[in-house]
FIVEX-336524 format. One record per residue: residue number from 1; chain; x, y, z of N, C-alpha, C in turn. Coordinates in nm, 2 decimals. Layout:
DRENNU/NUM/A/X/Y/Z/X/Y/Z/X/Y/Z
...
***
This chain:
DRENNU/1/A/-2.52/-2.48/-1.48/-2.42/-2.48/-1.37/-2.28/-2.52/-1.41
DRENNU/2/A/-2.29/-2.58/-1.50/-2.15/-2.65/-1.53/-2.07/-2.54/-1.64
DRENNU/3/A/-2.14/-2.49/-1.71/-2.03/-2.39/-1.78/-1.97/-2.31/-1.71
DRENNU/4/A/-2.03/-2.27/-1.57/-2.01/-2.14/-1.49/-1.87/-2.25/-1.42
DRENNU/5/A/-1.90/-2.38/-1.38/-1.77/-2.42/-1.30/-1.68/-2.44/-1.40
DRENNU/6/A/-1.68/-2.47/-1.53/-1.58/-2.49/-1.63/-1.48/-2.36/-1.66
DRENNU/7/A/-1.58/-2.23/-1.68/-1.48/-2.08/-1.67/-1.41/-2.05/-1.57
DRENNU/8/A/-1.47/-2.10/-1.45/-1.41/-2.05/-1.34/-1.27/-2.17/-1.31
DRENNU/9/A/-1.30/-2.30/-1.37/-1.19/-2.36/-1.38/-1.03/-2.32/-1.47
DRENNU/10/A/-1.11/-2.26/-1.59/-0.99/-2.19/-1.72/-0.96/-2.09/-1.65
DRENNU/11/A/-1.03/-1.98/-1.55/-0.95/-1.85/-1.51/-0.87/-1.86/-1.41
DRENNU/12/A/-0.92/-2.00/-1.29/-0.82/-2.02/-1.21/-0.68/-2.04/-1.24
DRENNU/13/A/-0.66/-2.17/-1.37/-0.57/-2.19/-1.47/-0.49/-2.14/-1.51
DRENNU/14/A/-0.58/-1.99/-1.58/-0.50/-1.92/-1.66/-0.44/-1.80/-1.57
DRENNU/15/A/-0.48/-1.74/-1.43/-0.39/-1.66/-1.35/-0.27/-1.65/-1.38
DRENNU/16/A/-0.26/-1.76/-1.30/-0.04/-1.74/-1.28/0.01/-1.68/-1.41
DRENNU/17/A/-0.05/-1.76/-1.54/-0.02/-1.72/-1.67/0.01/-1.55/-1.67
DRENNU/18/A/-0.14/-1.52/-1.70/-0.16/-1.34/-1.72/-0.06/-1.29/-1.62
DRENNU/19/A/-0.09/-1.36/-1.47/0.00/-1.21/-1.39/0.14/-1.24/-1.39
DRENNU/20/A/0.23/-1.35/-1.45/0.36/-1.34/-1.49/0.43/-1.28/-1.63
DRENNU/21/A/0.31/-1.28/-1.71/0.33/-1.19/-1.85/0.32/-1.07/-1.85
DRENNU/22/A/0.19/-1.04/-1.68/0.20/-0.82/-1.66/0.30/-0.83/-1.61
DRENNU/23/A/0.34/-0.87/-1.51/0.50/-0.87/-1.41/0.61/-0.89/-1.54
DRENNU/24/A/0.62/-0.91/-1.65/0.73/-0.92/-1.73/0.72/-0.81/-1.84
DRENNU/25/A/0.63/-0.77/-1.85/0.60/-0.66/-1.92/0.66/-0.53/-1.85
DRENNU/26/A/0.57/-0.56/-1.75/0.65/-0.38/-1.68/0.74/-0.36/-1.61
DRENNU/27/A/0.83/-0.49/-1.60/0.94/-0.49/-1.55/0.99/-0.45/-1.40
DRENNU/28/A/1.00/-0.52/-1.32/1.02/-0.47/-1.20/1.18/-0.38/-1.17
DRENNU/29/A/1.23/-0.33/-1.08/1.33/-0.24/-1.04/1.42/-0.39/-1.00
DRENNU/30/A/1.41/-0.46/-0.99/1.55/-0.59/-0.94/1.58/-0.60/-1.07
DRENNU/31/A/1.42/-0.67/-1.17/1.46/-0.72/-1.28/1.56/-0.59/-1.37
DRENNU/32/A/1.57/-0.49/-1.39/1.60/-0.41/-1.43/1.70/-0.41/-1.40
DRENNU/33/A/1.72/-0.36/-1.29/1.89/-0.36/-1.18/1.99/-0.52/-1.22
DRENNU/34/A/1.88/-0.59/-1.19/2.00/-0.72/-1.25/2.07/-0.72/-1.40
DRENNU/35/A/1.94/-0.71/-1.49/2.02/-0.71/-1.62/2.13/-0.58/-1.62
DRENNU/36/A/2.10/-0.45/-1.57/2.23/-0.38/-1.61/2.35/-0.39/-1.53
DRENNU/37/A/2.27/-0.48/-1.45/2.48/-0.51/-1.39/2.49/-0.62/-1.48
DRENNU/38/A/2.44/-0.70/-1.53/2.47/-0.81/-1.56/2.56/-0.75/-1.72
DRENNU/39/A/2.48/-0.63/-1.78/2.58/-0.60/-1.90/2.69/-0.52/-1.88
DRENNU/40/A/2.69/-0.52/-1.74/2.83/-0.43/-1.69/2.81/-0.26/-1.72
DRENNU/41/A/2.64/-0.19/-1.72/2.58/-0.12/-1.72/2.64/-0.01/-1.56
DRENNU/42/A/2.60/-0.09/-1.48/2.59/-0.02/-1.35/2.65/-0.11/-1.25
DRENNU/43/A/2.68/-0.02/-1.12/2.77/-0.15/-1.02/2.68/-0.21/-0.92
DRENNU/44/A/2.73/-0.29/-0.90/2.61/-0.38/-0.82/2.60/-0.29/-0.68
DRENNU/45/A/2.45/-0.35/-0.61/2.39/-0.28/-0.51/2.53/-0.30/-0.43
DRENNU/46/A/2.54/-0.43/-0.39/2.65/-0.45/-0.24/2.77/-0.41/-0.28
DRENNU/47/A/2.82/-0.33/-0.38/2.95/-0.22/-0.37/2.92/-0.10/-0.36
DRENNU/48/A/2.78/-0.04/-0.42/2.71/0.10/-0.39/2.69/0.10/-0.21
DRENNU/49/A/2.66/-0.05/-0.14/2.61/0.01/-0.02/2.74/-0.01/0.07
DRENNU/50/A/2.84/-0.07/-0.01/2.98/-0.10/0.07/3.03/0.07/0.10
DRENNU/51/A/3.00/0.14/-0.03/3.07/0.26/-0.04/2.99/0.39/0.04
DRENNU/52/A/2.87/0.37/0.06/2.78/0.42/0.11/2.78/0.41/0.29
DRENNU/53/A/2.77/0.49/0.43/2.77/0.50/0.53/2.72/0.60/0.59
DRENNU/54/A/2.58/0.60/0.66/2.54/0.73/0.73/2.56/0.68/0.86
DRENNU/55/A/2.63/0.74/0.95/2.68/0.72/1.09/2.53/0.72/1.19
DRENNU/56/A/2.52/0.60/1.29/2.43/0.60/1.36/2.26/0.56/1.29
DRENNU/57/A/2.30/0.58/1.15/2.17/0.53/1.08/2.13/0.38/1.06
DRENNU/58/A/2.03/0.29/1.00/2.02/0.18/0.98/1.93/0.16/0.85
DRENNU/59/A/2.03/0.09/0.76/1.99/0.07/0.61/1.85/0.04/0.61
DRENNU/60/A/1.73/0.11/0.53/1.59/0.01/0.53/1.56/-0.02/0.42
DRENNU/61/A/1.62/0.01/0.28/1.64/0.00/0.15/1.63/0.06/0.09
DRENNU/62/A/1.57/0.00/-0.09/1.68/0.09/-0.19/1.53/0.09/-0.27
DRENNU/63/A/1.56/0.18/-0.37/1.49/0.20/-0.47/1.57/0.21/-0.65
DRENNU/64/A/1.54/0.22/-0.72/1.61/0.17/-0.83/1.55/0.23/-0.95
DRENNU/65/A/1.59/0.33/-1.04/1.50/0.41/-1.13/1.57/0.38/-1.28
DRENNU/66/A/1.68/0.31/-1.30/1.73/0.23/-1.42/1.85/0.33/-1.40
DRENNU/67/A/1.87/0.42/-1.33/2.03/0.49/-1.31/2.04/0.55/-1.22
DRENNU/68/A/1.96/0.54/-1.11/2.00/0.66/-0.97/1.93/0.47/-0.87
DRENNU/69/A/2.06/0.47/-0.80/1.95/0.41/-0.67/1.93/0.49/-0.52
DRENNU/70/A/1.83/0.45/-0.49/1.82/0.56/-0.37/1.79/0.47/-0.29
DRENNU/71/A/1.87/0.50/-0.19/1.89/0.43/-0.06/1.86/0.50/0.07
DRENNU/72/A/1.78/0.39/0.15/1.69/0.48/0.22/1.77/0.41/0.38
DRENNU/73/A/1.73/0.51/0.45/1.84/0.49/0.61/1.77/0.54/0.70
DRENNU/74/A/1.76/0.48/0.81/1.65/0.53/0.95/1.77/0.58/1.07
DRENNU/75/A/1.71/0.68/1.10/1.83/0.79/1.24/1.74/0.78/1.34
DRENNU/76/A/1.69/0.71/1.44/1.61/0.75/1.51/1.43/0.79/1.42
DRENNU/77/A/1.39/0.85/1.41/1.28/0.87/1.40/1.28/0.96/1.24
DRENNU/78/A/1.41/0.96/1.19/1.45/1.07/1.08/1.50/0.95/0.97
DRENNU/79/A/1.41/1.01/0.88/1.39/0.95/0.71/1.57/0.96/0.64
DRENNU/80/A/1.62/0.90/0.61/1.75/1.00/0.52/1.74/0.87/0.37
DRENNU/81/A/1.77/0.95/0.27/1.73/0.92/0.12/1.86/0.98/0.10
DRENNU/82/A/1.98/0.89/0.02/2.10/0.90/-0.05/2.09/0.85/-0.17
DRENNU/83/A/2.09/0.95/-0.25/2.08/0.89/-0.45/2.22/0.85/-0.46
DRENNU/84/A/2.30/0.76/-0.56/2.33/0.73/-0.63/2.38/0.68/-0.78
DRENNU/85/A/2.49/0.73/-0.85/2.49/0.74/-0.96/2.50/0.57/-1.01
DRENNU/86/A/2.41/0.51/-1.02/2.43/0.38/-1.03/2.57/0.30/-1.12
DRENNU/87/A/2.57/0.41/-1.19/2.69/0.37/-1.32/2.84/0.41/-1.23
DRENNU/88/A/2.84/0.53/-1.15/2.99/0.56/-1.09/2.96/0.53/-0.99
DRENNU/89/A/2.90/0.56/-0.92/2.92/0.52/-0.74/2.89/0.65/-0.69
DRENNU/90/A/2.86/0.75/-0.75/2.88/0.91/-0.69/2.80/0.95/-0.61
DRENNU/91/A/2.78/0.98/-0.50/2.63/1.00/-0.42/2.61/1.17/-0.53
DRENNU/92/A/2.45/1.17/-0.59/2.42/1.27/-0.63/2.30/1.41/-0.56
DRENNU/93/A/2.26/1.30/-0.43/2.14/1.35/-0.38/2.16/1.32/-0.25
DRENNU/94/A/2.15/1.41/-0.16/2.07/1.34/-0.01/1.96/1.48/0.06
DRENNU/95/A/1.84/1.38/0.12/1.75/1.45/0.12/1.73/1.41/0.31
***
């Protein structure tokens, strides 16, 4: 009985470990977005969404692909998705 509570002691342990080294491995969409503004890569979200405005819509967020962010906006019951050239500011897409 005691080896079984001793493993189950090391796996408790070792969690946080593993799932902060997969979470850093595959990199999330902030982590990503931070470093390339931070190298002066791309412009930050809150000047993409300063420059960004769909009348009557309401911001529900963004998505982030390492060079397009898409920004997503609610009209009543209607989806609206605005790409972004993350590096210029250019809207490239709206769907």
């Amino acid at each position: 009985m005691r080896p079984l509570l001793l493993v189950l002691l090391v796996l408790a342990c070792a969690a946080p470990a593993v799932a902060q080294r997969l979470g850093a491995t595959r990199g999330g969409e902030q982590d990503q977005a931070y470093r390339a503004m931070n190298q002066g890569e791309i412009l930050p979200l809150g000047e993409i969404r300063a420059r960004i405005n769909v009348p009557g819509a309401r911001f529900i967020g963004v998505e982030f692909d390492g060079r397009i962010y898409r920004l997503k906006f609610m009209r009543g019951s209607e989806m609206i998705w605005i790409d972004v050239d993350a590096r210029t500011g250019r809207v490239v897409g709206r769907q």
